[in-house]
VOGU-3710 file (C-alpha; in Angstrom, 3 decimals, decimal comma):
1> xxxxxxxxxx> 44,030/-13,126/-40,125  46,508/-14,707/-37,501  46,091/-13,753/-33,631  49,478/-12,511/-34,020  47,929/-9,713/-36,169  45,070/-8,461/-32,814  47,904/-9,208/-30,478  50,703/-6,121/-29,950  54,012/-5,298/-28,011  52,591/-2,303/-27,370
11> xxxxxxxxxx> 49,291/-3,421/-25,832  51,112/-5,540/-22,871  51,032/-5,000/-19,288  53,867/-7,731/-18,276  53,269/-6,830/-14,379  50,191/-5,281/-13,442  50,075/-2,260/-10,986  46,998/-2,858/-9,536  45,610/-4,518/-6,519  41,538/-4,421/-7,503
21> xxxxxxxxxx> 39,137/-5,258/-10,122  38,525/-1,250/-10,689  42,392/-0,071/-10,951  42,978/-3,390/-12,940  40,365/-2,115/-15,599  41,336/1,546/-15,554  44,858/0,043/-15,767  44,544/-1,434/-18,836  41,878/1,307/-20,429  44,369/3,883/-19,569
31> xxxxxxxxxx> 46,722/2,126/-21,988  44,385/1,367/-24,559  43,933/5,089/-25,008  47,655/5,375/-24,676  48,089/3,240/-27,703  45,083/4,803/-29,963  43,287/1,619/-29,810  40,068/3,656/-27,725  38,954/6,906/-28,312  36,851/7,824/-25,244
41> xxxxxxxxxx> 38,317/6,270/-22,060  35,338/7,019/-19,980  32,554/5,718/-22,133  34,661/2,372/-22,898  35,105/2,196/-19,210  31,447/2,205/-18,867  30,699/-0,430/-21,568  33,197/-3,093/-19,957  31,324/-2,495/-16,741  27,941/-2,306/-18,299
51> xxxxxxxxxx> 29,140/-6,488/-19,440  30,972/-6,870/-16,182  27,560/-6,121/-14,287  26,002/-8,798/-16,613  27,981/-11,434/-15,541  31,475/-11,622/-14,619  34,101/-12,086/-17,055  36,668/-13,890/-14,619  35,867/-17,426/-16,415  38,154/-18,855/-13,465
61> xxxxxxxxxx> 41,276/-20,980/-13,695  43,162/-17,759/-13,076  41,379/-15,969/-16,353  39,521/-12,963/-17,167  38,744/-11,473/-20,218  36,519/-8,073/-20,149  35,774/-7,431/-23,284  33,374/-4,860/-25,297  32,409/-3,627/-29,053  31,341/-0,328/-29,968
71> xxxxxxxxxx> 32,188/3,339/-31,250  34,698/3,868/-28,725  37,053/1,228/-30,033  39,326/2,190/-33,458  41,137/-1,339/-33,916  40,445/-4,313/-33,061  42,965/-5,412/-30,459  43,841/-8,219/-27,462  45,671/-6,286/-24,680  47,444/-8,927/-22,312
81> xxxxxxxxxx> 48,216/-8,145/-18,652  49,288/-10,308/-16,390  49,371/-10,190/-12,113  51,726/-12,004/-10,179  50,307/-11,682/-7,038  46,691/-12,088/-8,414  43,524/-9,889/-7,956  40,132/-10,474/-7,075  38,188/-10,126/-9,793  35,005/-11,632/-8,367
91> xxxxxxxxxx> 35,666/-14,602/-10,844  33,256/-17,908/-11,401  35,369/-19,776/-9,147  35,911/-17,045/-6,621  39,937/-17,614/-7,501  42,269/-14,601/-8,255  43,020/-13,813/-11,701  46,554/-13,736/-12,725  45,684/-13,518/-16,519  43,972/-10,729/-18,109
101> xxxxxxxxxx> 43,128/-10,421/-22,172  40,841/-6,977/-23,071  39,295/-7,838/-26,043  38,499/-4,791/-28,177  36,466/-4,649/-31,627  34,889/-1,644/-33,071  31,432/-1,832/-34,032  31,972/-2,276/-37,663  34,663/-4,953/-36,942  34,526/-7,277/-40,057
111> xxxxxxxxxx> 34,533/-11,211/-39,972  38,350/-11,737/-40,058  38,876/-10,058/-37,141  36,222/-11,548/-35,303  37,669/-14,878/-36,404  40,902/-14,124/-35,024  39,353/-13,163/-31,193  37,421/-16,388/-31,427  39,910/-18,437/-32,101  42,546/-16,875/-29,126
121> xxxxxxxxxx> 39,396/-17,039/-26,727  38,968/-21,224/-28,055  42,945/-21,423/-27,219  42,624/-20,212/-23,515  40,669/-23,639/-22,604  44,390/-25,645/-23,012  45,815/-25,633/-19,385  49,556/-26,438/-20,557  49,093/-22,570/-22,824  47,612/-20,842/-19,879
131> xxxxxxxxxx> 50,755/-21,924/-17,869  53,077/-20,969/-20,028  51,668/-17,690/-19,931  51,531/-17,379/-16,743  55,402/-18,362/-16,679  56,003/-15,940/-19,468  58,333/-12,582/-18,447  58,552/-10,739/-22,360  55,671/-9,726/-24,610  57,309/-11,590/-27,481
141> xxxxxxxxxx> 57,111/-14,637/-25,115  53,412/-14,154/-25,519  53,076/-14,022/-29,284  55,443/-16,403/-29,686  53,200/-19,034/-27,516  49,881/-17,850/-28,836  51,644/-18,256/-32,843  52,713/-21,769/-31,987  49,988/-22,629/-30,042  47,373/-20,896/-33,077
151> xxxxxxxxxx> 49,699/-23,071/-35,882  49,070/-26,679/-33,826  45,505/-25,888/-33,141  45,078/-25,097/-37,218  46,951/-28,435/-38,096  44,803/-30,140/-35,458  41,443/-28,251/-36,331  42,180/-29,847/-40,321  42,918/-33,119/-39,481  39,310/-33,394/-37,474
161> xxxxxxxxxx> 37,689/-32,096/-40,415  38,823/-34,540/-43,113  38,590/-37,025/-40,870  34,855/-35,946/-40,150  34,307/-35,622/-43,809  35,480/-39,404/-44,128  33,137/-40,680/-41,825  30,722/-38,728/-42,881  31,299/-40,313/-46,569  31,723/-43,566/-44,952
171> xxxxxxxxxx> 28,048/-43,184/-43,142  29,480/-46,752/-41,361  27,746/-47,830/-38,611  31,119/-47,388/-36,264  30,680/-44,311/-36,367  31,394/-42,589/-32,333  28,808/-41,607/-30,857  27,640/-38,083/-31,560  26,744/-34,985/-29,537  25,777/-31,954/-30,723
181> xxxxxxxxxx> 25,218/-28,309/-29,335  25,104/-24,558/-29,580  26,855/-21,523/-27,607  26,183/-18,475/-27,661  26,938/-15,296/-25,043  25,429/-11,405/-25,222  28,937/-9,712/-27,339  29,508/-13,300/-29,069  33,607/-12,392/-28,857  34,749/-14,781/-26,304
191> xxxxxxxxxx> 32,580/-16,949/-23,844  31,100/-18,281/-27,183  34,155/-19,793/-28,736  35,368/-20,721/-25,127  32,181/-23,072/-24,463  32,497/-24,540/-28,010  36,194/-26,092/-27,413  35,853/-26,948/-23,961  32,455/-29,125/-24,722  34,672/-30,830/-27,880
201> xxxxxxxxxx> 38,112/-31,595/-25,833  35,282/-32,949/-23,038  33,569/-35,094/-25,885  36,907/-36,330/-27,420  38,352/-37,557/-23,641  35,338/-39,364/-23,809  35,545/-40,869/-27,384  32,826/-38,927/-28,426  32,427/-36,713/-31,317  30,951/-33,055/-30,831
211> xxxxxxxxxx> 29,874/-30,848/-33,277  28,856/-27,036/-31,595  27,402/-24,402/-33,721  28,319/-21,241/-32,715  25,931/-18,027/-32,487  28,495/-14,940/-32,325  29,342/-11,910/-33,096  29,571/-12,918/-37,088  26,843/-14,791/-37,059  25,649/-18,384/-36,904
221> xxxxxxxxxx> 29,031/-20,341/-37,420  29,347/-24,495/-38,054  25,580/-24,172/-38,553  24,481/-28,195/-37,733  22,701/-30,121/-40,758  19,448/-32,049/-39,883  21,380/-34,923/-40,354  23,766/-34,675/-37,654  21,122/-33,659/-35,438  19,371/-36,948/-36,604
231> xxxxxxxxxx> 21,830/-39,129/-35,781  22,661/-37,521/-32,744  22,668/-39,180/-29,201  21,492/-35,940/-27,315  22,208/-31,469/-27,479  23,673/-29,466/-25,443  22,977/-26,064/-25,356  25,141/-23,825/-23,506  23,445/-20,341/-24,333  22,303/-16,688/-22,819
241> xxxxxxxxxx> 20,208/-16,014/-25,897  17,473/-17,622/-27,429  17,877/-20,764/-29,672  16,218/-22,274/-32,230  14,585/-25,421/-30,603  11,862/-27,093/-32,208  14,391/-28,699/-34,594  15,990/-30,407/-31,539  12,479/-31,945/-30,912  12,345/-35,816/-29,537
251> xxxxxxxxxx> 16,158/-35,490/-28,671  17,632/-35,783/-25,199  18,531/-32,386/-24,319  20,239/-30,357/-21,807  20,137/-26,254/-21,261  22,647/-24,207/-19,582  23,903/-20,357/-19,289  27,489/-20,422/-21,759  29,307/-20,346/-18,440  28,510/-23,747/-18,006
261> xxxxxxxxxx> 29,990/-24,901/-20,771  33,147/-23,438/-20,648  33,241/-24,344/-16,600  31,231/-27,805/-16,598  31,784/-29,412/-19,983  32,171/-32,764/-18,699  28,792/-32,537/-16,466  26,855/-31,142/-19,367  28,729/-34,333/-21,866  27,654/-37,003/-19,332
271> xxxxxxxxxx> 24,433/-35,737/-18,955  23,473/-36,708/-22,474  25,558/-40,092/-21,877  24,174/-40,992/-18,965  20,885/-40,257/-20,491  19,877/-37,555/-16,973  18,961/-35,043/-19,519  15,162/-35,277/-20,473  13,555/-35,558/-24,221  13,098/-32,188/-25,307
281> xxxxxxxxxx> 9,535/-32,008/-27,053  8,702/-28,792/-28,900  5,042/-29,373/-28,971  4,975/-29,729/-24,952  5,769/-27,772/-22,292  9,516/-28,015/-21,654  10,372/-29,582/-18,269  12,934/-27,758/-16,018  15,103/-30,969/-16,519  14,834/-30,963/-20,453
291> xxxxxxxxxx> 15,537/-27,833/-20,781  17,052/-24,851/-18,429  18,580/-25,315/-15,374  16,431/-25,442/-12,312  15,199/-21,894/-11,103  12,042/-22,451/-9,241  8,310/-21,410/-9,996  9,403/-17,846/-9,453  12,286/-17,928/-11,157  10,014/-18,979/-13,912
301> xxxxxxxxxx> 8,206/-16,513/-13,606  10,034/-13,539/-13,280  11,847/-14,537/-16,457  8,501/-14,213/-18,739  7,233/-11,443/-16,927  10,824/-9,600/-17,726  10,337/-10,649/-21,164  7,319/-8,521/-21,082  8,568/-5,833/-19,543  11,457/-5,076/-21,039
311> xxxxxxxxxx> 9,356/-5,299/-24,521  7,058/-2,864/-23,122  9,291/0,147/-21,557  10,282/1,864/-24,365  6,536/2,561/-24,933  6,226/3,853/-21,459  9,488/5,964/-21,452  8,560/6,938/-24,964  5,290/7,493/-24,900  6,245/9,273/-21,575
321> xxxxxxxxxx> 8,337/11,599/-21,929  6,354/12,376/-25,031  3,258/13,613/-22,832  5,218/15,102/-19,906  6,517/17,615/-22,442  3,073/17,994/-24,086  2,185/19,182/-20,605  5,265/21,721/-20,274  3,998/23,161/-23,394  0,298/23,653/-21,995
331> xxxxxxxxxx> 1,512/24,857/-19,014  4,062/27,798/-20,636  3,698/27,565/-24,270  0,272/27,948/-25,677  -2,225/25,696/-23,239  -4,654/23,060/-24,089  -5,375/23,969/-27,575  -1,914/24,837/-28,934  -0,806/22,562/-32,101  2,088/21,493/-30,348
341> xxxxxxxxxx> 0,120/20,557/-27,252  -2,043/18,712/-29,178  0,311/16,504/-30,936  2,685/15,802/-28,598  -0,064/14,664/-26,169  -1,441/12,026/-28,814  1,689/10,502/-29,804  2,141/9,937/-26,455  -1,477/8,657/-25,611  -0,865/5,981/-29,215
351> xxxxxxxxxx> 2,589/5,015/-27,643  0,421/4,024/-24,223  -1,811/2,473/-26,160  0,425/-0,215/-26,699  1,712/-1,030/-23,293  -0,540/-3,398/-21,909  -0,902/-5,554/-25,403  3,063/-5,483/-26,032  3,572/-6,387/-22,409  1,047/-9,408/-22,697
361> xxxxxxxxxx> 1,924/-10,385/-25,828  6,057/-10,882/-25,185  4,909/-12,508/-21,610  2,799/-15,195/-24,153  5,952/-15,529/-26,889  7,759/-16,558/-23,467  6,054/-19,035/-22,550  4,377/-20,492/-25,561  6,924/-18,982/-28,555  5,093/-17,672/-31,144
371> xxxxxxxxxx> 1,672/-19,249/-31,813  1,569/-17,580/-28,467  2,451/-14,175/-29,371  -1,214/-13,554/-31,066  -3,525/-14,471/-28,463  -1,341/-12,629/-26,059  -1,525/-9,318/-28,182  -5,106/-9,643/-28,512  -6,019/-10,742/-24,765  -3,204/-7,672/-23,926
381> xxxxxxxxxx> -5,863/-5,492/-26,216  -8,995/-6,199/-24,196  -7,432/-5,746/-20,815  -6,914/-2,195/-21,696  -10,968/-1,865/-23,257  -13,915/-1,599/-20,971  -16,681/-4,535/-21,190  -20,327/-2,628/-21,379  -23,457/-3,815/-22,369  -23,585/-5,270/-25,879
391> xxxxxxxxxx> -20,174/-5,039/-27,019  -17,041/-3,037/-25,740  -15,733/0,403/-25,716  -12,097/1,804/-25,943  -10,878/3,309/-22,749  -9,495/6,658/-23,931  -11,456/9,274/-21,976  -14,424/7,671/-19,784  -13,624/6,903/-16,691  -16,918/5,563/-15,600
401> xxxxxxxxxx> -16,112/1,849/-15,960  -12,382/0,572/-15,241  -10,526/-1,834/-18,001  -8,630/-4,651/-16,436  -5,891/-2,567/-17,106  -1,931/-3,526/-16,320  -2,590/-6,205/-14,077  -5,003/-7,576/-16,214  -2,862/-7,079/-19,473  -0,396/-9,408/-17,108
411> xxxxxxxxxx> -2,786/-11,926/-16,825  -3,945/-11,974/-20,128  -0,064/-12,858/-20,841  0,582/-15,627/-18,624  -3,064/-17,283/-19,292  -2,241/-16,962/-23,697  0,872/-18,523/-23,101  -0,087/-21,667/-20,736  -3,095/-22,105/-22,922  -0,753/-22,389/-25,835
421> xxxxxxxxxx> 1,145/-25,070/-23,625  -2,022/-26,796/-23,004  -2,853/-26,651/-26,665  0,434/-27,882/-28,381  0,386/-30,918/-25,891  -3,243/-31,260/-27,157  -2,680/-32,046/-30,644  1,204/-33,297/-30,304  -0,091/-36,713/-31,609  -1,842/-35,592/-34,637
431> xxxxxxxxxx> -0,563/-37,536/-37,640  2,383/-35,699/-39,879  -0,017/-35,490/-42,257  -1,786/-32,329/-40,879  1,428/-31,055/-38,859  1,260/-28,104/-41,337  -2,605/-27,096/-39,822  -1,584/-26,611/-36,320  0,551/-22,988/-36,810  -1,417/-21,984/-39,642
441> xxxxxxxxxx> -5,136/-22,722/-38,213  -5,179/-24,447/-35,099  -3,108/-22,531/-32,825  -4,135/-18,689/-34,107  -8,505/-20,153/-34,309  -8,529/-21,994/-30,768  -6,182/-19,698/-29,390  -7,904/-16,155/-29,967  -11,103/-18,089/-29,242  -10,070/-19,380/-26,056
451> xxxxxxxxxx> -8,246/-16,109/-24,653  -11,232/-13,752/-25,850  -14,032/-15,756/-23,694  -11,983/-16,113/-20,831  -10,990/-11,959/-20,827  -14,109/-11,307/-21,543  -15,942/-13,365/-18,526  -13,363/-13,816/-16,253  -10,369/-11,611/-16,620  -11,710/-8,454/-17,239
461> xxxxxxxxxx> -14,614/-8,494/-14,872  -12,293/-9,260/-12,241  -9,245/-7,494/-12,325  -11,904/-3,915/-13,609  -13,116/-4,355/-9,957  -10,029/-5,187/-8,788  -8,644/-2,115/-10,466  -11,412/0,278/-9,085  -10,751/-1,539/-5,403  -7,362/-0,834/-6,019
471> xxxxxxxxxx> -7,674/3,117/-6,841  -10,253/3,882/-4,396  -7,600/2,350/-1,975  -4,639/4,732/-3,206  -6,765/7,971/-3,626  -8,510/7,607/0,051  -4,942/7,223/1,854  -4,603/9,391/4,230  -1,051/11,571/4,182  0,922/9,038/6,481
481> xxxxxxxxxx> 0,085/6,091/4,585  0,547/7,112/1,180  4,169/8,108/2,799  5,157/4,833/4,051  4,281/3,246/1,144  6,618/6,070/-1,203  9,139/5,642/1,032  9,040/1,692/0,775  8,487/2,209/-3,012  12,204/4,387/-3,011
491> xxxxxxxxxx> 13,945/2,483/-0,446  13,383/-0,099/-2,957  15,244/0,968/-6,017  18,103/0,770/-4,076  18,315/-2,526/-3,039  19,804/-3,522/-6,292  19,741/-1,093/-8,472  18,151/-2,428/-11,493  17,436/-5,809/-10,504  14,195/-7,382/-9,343
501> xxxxxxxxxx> 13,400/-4,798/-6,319  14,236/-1,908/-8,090  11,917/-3,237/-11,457  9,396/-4,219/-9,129  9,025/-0,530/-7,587  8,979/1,211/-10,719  6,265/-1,563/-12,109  4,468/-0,785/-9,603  4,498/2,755/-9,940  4,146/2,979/-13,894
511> xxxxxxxxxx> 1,505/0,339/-13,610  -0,626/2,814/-11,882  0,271/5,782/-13,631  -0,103/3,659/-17,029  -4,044/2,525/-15,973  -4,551/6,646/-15,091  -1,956/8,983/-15,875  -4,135/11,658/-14,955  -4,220/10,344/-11,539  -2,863/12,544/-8,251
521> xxxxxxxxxx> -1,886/9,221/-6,391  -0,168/7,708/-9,694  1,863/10,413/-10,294  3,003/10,707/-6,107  4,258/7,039/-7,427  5,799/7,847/-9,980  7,821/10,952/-7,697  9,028/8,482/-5,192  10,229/6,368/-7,397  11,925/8,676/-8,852
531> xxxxxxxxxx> 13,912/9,945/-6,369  14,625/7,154/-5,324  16,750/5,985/-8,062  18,053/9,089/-8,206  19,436/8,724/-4,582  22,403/6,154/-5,332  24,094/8,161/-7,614  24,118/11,001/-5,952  25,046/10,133/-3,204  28,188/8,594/-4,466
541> xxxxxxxxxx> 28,652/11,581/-6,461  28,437/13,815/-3,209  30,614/11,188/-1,029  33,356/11,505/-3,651  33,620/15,197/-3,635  33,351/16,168/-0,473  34,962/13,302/1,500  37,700/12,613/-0,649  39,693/10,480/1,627  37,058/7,433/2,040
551> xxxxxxxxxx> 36,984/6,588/-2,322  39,680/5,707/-4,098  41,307/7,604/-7,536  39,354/5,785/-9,711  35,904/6,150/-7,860  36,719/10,113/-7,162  37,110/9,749/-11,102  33,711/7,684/-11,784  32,088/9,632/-8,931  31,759/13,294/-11,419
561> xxxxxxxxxx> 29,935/11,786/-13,681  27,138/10,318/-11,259  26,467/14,153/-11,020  24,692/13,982/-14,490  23,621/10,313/-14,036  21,661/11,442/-10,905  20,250/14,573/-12,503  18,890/12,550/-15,199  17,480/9,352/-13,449  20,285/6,900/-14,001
571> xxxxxxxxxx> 20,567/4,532/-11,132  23,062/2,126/-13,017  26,094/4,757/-12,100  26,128/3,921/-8,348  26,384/-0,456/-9,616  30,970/0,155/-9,259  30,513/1,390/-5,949  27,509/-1,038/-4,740  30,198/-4,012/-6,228  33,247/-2,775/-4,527
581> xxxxxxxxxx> 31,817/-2,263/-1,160  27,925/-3,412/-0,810  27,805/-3,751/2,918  28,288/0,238/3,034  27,197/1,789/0,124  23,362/-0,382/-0,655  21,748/0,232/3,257  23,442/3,877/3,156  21,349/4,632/-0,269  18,158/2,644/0,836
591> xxxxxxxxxx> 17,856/4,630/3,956  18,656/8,005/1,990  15,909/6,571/-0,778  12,912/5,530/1,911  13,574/9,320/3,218  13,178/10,942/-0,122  10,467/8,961/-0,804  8,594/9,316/2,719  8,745/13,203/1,935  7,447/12,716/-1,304
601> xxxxxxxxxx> 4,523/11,255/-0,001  4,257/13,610/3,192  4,222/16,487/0,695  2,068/15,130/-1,725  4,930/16,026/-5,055  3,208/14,905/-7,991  5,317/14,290/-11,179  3,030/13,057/-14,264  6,095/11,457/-16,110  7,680/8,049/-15,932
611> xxxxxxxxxx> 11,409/8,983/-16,717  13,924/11,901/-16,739  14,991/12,947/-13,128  15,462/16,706/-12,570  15,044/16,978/-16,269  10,835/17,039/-15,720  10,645/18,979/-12,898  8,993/21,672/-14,444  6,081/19,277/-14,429  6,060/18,867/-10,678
621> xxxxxxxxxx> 3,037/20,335/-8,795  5,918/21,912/-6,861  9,303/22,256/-8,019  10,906/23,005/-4,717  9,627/19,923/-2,897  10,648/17,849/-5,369  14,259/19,080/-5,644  14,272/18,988/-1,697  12,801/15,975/-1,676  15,798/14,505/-3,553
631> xxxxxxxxxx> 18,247/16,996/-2,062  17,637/15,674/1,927  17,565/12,006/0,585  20,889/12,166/-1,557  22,763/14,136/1,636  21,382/11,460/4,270  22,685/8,767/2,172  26,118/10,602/1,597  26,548/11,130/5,091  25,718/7,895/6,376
641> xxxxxxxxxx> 27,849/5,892/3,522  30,684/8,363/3,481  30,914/8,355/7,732  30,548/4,873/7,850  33,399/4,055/5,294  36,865/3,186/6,467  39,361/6,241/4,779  41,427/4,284/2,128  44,992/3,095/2,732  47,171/5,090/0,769
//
């Protein structure tokens, strides 16, 4: 298939209408829709913000290319827009975008026309094509430039390869030098395919050959052969998903988000030629040099504890939601011995079960990869058991001893996965001989014996006290202190809506109702959090309706559905209005969250469920409360950010 064949007339937008990154997108949605090519404008709206809140897909150089795949899409299509003024569009290098291609695949898009985007998205890295477009007044301009520039790129792409093939027969020691890599981005459509020809055209101005395997949407493309990595001078990886690395092990080696590589080719080429990447060693711990860019300790950190987290929430949600209706149905529908009750409740107890040794185990895998994984499930296991005289004893009922619980099962995660560190660096000089022992009987042997003696003596011991210290501490506050610390719990899923505050709350939160979900105190948590996420979208939703001059079309538009998104515990639908305008709208909803969540606490609202809004407040000890609760907190927060805004210029 020819980019010709994605490309359309139809689906051009010569001078663009809009002055922002919101009417720019509902600009070119609304004619998407227009032409057939999207079926449900709102919901594909929401998926090219859900990867625009990602990371931004204004690549820079004057380029953006949202871009999404799913159900909502019917044909796979490029729409082209151009601006001749420019918009922000929040862009890597903070420059206006003039050039805009919406990439569209449906879900079930096959390989030919994923081919097809990846090969216009490789295209956009030559300057003198980019200009031309820019230049360009007709829509047949365009697909004339993109057929011409497609048929010299195919002639060009050919002659590489047989002359690759030849050296490769030749196998003569004049061979250049070679590089290889791999990119890969979230959707694999674009950012992919753009890293992978900007790192070659870097590698050729340089005389060096660079071969880049691709991980996209189709798959693993230009997969490399263990001999080109042998004979390799050094990787680059230019990646936001995982990679297979042990069979880079020994080589100089240098790891970056995709950006980078479609932004910084030449840094990320002279690194390896320069030889200021480190030697990536599989068997070691990776230094921040070798192998990511530099984040920090905590950066560190909060990446493998995110691992585990993210591993572990559909167990809480699930398991959740699974017991807070158990309990509507022994409250109105049959009580404590009804059938239903019954097994409602224990599918949700199994599904808890699992939290603590899923969350240690993927905090482990993190760190260590996958020896790690075992140890980290089993040291996740005995965090959430109780150590007693001559043996242990699963925590379901008894709560006359404490396991180490959440924090502990956190432990347990980070300790399996620096002991598997500390072991691969151990044994790295073993002869080749025995390499085969270490995954099948080193790692798993010294690993579960390590992790079990120190949970067993150590961990647990100290974080079952520290457990107990903790919820003696919670259930003895008086009123006023349990409400400043709900309404510094709330204020906090605000900050940024999904991002480390706003995890940190709610881990806080489910942590304590996951160690005792029968808890009072837990489940006051578990309120404020609540309503505090449920703040921001609301109070967008109320702004937009009832002071109609301050939003624009498009967020008077967005701001109806925030109505359900609030209702149901969906923070996510206030992120368009926190990105157009965060000096108003993020300390109008954390003020309006920290007062929900003080009253929560002030009036004692217990809700025994980590997830659904409004949706569980039959659960509540008292419904009122907790609609009032959220009712005062959403209106504060309206008033404020909808008062404090400027009215829009018309």
């Amino acid at each position: 298939m020819r980019i010709k064949d994605i490309l359309s007339t139809e689906s051009m937008i010569m001078d663009l209408k809009a002055t922002t990154k919101e009417e720019a997108i509902k600009e070119m949605a609304d004619l998407e829709v227009a032409t057939g090519i999207v079926n449900n404008e709102d919901e594909f709206i929401k998926s090219i913000w859900a990867r625009e809140n990602e990371s931004t897909t204004g690549i820079g150089g004057g380029i953006a290319m949202p871009h999404a795949r799913n159900e909502y899409i019917n044909k796979a299509r490029v729409l082209f827009a151009k601006s001749s003024k420019g918009i922000d569009y929040n862009s890597l290098d903070n420059a206006p975008v003039n050039l805009f291609f919406m990439i569209t695949a449906p879900a079930g898009a096959d390989n030919t026309h994923l081919q097809a985007l990846a090969k216009l998205s490789g295209l956009l890295i030559d300057p003198n094509l980019v200009e031309a477009l820019k230049a360009a007044t007709k829509p047949e301009e365009v697909i004339d430039l993109f057929e011409k520039a497609e048929t010299a790129k195919d002639e060009a792409d050919a002659a590489a390869k047989a002359k690759h093939e030849a050296e490769k027969a030749a196998a003569s020691d004049s061979q250049k030098p070679l590089i290889v890599g791999v990119t890969a981005c979230i959707n694999g459509i674009a950012h992919t395919y753009m890293a992978q020809e900007a790192l070659i055209k870097a590698g050729e101005k340089r005389g060096i050959e660079v071969r880049i395997e691709t991980n996209g949407s189709e798959g693993v493309k230009d997969k490399l052969t263990p001999d080109e990595i042998k004979r390799s001078i050094g990787v680059v990886i230019a990646s936001d998903k995982k990679v297979d690395m042990p069979r880079f092990d020994g080589k100089r080696l240098t790891n970056h988000p995709v950006v980078d590589g479609i932004n910084k080719p030449d840094e990320l080429i002279d690194s390896i030629v320069n030889e200021t990447a480190g030697v990536y060693h599989s068997d070691a711990s990776e230094s921040e040099s070798a192998t990511e860019t530099k984040q920090g300790v905590w950066g560190s950190i909060y990446k493998n504890l995110m691992s585990g987290i993210s591993h572990m929430l559909p167990f809480v949600i699930g398991g959740g939601i699974l017991m807070a209706i158990s309990f509507i149905v022994e409250n109105y529908a049959g009580g404590p011995k009804s059938p239903a009750f019954i097994f409602l409740n224990s599918a949700g107890n199994l599904s808890f079960a699992f939290m603590v040794p899923i969350l240690a185990a993927y905090i482990a895998e993190s760190i260590g990869d996958l020896p790690a994984l075992m140890p980290g499930l089993v040291g996740g296991y005995m965090a959430s058991i109780v150590n007693v005289a001559g043996g242990v004893q699963v925590n379901v009922q008894s709560h006359a001893t404490s396991p180490a619980g959440f924090l502990g099962g956190i432990a347990a995660g980070f300790i399996a996965g620096y002991l598997m560190v500390g072991l691969k660096k151990l044994f790295s000089k073993l002869p080749k001989s025995v390499e085969g022992m270490k995954p099948m009987l080193i790692y798993p042997i010294l690993g579960l014996l390590l992790i079990a003696a120190i949970m067993f003596y150590i961990v647990n011991p100290i974080f079952s006290s520290l457990n107990l210290a903790i919820s003696h501490f919670l259930n003895g506050m008086g009123t006023a202190n349990l409400a400043v610390l709900t309404a510094v719990l709330a204020g906090m899923m605000s900050i940024d809506m999904g991002g480390p505050f706003n995890k940190a709350a709610y881990v806080f939160a489910s942590g304590a109702f996951a160690n005792d979900p029968h808890s009072a105190t837990a489940a006051v948590l578990m309120a404020s959090v609540m309503v505090g996420g449920m703040i921001p979208p609301f109070a967008t939703a109320i702004g937009t309706t009832f002071f109609k001059n301050k939003y624009t079309a498009d967020e008077r538009r967005a701001g109806v559905s925030n109505w359900i998104l609030g209702f149901s515990f969906i923070t996510e639908g206030a992120i368009p209005f926190a990105a157009a305008d965060p000096a108003h709208v993020i300390p109008s909803c954390v003020l309006g969250s920290a007062v929900s969540g003080a009253l929560v606490g002030l009036w004692h609202i217990q809700v025994p469920a980590p997830h659904g809004g409004l949706w569980v407040s039959p659960l509540a000890n008292n419904i009122g409360l907790y609609f009032a609760a959220t009712i005062i907190g959403s209106i504060v927060a309206a008033l404020v950010l909808s008062l404090w805004k400027k009215p829009v210029e018309k």
